[in-house]
C-alpha positions as CSV (number, residue, x, y, z in Angstrom):
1,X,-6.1,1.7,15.5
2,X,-5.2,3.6,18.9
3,X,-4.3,1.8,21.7
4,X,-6.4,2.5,25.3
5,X,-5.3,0.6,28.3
6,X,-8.7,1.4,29.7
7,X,-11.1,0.4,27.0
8,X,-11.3,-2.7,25.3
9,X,-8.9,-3.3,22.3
10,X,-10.1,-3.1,19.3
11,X,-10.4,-6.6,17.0
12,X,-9.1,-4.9,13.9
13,X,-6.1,-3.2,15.7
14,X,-3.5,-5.3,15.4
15,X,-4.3,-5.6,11.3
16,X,-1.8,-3.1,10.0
17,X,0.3,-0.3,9.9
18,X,-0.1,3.4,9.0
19,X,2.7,5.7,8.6
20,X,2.1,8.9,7.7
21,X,5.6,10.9,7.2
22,X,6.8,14.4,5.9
23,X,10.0,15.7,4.1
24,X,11.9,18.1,6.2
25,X,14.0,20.2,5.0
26,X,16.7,19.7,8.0
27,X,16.3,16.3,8.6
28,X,15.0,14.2,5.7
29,X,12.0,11.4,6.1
30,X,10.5,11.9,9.4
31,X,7.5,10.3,10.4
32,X,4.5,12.6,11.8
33,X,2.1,10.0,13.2
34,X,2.3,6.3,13.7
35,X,-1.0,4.1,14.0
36,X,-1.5,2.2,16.2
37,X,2.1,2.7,18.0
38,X,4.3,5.8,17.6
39,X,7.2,3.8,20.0
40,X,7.9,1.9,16.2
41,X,9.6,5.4,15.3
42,X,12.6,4.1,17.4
43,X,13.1,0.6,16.1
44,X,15.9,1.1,13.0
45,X,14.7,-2.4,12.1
46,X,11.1,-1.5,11.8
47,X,11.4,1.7,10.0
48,X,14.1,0.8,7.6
49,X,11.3,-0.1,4.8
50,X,9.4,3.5,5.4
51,X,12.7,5.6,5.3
52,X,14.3,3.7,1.9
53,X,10.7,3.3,0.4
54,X,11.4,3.8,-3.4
55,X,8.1,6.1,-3.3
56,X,10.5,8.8,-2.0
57,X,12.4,9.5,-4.4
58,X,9.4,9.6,-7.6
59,X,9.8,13.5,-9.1
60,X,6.4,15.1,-8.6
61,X,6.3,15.1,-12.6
62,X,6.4,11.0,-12.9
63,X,3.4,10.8,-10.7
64,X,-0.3,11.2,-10.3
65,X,-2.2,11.5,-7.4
66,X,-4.0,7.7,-8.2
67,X,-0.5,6.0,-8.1
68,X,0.9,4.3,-5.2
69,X,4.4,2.6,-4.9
70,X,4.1,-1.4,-3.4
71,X,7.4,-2.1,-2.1
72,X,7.7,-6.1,-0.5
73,X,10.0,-6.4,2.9
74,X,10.2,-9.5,4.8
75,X,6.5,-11.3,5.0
76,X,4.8,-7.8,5.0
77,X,3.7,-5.4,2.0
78,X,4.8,-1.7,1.9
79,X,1.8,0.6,-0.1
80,X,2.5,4.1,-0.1
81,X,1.6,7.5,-2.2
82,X,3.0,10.8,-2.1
83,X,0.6,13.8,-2.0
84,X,1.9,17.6,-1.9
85,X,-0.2,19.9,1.0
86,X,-0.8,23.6,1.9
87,X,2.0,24.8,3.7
88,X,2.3,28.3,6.0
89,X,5.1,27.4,8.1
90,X,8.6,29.0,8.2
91,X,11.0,26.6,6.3
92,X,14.5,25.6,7.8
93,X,16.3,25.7,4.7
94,X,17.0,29.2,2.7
95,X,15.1,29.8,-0.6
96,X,12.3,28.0,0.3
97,X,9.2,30.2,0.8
98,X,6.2,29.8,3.8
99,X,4.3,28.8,0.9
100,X,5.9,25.8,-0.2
101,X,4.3,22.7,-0.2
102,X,4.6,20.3,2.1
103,X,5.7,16.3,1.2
104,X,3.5,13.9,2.5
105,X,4.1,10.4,2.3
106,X,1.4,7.8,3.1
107,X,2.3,3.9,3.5
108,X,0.2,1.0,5.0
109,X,1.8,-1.6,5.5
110,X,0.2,-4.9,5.9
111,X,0.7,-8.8,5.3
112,X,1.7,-9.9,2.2
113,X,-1.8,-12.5,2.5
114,X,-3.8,-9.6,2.0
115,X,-1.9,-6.8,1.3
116,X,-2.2,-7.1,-2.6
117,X,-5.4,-7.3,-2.1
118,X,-6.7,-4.2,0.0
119,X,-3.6,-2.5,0.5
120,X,-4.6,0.0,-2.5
121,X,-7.7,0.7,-1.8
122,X,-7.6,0.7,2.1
123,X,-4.6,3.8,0.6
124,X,-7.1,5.1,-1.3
125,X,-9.8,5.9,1.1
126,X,-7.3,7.4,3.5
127,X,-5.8,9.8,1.4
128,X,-9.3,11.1,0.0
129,X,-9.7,11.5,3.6
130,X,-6.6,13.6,4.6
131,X,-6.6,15.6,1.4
132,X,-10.6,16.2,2.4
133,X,-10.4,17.1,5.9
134,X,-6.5,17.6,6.5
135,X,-5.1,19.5,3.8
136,X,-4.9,23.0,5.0
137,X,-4.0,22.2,8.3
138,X,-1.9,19.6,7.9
139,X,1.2,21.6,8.7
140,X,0.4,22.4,11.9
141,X,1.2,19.4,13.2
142,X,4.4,19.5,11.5
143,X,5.0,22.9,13.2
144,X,3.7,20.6,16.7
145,X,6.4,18.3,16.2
146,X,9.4,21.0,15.6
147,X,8.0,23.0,18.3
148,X,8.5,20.0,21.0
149,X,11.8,19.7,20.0
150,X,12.8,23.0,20.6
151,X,14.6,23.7,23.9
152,X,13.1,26.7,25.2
153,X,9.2,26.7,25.2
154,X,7.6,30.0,25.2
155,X,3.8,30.4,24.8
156,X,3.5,30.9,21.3
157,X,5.4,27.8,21.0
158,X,3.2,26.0,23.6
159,X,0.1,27.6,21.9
160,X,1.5,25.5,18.3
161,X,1.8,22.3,20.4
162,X,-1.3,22.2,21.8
163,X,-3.2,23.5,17.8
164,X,-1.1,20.9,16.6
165,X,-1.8,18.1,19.2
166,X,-5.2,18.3,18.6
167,X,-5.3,18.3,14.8
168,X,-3.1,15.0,15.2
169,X,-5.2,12.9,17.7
170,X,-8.2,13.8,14.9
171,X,-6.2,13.1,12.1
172,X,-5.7,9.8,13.9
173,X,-9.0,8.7,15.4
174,X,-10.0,9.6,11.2
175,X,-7.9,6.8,10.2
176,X,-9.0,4.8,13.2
177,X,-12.2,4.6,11.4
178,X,-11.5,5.0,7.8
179,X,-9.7,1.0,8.6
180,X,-12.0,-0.2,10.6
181,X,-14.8,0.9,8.4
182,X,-13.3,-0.6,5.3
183,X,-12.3,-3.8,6.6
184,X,-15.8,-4.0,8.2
185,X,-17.0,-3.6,4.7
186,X,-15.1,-5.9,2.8
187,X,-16.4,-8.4,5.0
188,X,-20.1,-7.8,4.5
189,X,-19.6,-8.2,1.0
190,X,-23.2,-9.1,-0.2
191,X,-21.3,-12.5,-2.4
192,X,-20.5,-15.4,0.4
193,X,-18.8,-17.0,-1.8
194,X,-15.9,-14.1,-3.7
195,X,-12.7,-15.4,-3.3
196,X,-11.8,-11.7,-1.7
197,X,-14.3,-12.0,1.1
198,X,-13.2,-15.9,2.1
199,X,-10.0,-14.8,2.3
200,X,-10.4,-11.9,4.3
201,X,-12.3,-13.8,7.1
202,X,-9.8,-16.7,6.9
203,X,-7.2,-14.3,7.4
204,X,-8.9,-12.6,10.5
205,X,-9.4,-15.9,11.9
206,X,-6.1,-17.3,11.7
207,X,-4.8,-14.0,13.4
208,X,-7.3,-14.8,16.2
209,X,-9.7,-12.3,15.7
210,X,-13.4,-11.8,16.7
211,X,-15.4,-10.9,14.3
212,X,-18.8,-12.3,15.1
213,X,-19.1,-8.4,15.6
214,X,-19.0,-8.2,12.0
215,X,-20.5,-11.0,10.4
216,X,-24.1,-10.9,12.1
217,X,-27.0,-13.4,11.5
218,X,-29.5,-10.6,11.4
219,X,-28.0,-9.9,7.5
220,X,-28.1,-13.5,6.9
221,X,-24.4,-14.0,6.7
222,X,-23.9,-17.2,8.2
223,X,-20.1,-18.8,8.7
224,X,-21.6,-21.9,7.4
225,X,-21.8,-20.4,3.8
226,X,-18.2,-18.9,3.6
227,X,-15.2,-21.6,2.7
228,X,-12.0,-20.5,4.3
229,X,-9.1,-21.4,3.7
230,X,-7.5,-24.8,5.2
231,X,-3.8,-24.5,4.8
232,X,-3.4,-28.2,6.7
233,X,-6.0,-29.7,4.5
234,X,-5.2,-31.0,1.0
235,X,-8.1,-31.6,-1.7
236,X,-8.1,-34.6,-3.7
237,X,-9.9,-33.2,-6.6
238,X,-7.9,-30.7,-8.7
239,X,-9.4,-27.5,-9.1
240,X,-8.0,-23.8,-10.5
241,X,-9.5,-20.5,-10.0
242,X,-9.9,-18.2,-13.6
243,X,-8.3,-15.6,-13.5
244,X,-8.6,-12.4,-15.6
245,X,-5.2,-12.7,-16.7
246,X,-2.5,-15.6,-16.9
247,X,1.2,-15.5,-17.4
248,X,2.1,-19.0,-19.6
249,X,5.7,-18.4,-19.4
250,X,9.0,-16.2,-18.6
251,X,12.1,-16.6,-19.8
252,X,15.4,-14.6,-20.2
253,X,18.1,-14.2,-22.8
254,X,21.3,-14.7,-21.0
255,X,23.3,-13.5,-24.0
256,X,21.1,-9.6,-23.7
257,X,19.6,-9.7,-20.8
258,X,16.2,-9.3,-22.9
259,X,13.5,-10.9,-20.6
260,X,10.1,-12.2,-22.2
261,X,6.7,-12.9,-20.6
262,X,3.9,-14.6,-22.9
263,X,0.8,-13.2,-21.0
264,X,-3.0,-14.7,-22.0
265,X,-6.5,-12.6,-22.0
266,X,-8.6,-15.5,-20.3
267,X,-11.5,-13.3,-20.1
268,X,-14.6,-13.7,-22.9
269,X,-14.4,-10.4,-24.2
270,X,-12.0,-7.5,-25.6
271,X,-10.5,-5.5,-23.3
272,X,-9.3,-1.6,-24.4
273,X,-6.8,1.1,-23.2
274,X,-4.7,-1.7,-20.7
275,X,-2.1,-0.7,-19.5
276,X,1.0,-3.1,-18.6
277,X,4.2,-2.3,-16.3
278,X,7.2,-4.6,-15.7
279,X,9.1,-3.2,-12.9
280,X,12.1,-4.2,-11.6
281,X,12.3,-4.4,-7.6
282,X,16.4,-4.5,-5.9
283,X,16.7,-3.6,-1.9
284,X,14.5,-0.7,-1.5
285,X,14.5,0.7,-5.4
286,X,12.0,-0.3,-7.7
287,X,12.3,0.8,-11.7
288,X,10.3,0.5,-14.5
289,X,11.3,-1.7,-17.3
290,X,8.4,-1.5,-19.6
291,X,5.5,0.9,-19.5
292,X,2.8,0.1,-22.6
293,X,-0.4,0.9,-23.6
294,X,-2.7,-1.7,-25.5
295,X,-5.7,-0.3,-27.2
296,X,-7.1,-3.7,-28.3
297,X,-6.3,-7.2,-26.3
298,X,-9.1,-10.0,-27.9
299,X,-10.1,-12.5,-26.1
300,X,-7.8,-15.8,-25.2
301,X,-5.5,-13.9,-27.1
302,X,-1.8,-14.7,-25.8
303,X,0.3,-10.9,-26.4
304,X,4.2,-11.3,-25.8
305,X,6.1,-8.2,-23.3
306,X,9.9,-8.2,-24.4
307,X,12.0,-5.7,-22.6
308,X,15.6,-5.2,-21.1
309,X,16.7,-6.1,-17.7
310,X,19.7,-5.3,-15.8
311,X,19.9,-8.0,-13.4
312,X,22.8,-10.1,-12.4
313,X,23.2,-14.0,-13.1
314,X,22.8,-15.0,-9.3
315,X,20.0,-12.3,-8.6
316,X,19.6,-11.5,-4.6
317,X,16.9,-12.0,-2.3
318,X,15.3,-9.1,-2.2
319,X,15.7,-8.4,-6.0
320,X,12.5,-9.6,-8.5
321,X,10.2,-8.5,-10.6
322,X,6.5,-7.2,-10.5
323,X,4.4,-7.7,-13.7
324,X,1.0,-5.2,-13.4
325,X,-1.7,-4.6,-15.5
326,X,-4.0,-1.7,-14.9
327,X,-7.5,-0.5,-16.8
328,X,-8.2,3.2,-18.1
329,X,-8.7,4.5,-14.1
330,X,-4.9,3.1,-13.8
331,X,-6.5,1.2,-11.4
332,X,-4.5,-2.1,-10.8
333,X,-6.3,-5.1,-12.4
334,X,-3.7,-7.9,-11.9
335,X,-0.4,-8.0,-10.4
336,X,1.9,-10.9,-10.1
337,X,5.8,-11.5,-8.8
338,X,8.2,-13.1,-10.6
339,X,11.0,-14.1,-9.1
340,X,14.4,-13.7,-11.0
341,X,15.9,-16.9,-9.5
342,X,13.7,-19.1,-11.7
343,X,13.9,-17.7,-14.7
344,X,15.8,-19.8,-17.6
């Protein structure tokens, strides 16, 4: 993920995005460290999605430390958590203590093809990572970045720069390797043939990256047992994919704005303790809707979600709707937009 003009780039580089920003008490959202470029701290353009990100503004009390906020911009996918750190520096704003906690807020941001698909996990891994080896010293490289803004530098100030320079370039060659790992992984998948795996390498392809690196004979992973994905190339045989879950309609009530989503079980077996959200995504806010739990869901069984929506007749662009399920571990199981524009 770190760019050196004197080695060779690496293949995975150019995959995603990690921001990794702090709540300050002066300022407001500031970013701390910016893989693979920190210069994208100066596009307005760029960092619009990471300053409005909905995950911002979530009360400590309405989340857990599995959750993680997906908000969509443009063609890319924003996934972000907020985790709470020890703290030791000197706060800028009265009644706040040393001792206070510091706000961390993680986000990856990667394309929409295959963000939904790794972007959680890929968030995962990284946090367990920062909380594990970062937590007590992740101020310090808050106290690094205040320092160099200072005007006068004195040497306990230069002595914080250079603690705090040091702890960042770890932090960062951590998550250097915490993506390149994964990504490595999810590509040596054991099944050929999972629909996760194909599209992963198809992806990587089309972006023009090596990867024969990755995928190595002496494993017996051969290219000519994956099927990628041929966007130019149209089948003529018919075929779906089964999915755990499918939605078999949506519709809205005009008259009160009540919006209802037949959803079916296509799985063989009973599922227990699911858990479904409808969430409501406008600009950079995103609200839930609906929260339920379902003890029992049976087999092929079709359940109907009802639940009230505030959005307008001639909904905007950027304004649709996420419908997620998640098992016990809240770990997300299915997700799927809906755009408002097509609903009756």
């Amino acid at each position: 993920m770190t760019k050196n003009d004197d080695a060779k780039e690496d293949p995975l580089e150019s995959l995603c995005d990690i921001y990794i920003c702090y709540f300050d008490e002066a300022q407001g959202h500031v970013p701390l460290l910016i893989c693979p470029d920190e210069t994208i701290k100066d596009d307005s353009e760029k960092m619009k999605p990471i300053y409005y990100h909905s995950i911002w503004f979530l009360d400590k009390s309405e989340i857990t430390e599995s959750d993680h906020v997906d908000l969509e911009y443009g063609d890319k996918i924003y996934t972000a958590r907020k985790i709470y750190t020890t703290s030791k520096r000197k706060k800028q704003r009265a009644g706040l203590e040393d001792e206070t906690p510091e706000i961390i807020v993680i986000i990856i941001e990667l394309p929409i093809d295959i963000g939904e698909l790794f972007g959680g996990e890929l968030l995962n891994k990284i946090t367990v990572n920062i909380q594990k080896k970062f937590e007590k010293s992740l101020y310090k490289i808050i106290e690094c970045e205040i320092a160099k803004k200072g005007i006068s530098k004195t040497a306990i100030t230069n002595k914080i720069i250079e603690e705090g320079t040091k702890i960042k370039e770890k932090l960062r060659e951590e998550i250097k390797n915490t993506c390149k790992e994964y990504f490595s992984s999810v590509i040596k998948q054991a099944d050929a043939n999972s629909i996760k795996k194909q599209k992963a390498i198809s992806f990587l392809l089309l972006k023009g990256i090596d990867i024969t690196h990755i995928v190595r004979n002496d494993h017996k992973e051969m290219f000519s047992n994956l099927r990628l994905f041929n966007l130019t190339k149209k089948s003529t045989h018919a075929f779906s994919i089964k999915t755990p879950f499918k939605i078999l309609d949506v519709s809205k009530n005009k008259d009160n704005n009540e919006l209802e989503i037949v959803v079916k079980n296509n799985k063989d077996k009973e599922l227990h303790d699911i858990y479904i959200r409808i969430t409501h995504v406008k600009d950079f806010f995103e609200k839930d809707i609906l929260t339920l739990k379902i003890e029992l869901w049976n087999p092929k069984e079709d359940i109907l979600f009802s639940a009230l929506i505030n959005a307008s007749d001639t909904p905007q662009d950027n304004e649709y709707l996420f419908f997620t399920i998640e098992n016990l571990n809240k770990e997300k199981i299915f997700s799927q937009k809906i755009d408002l524009n097509f609903l009756s």
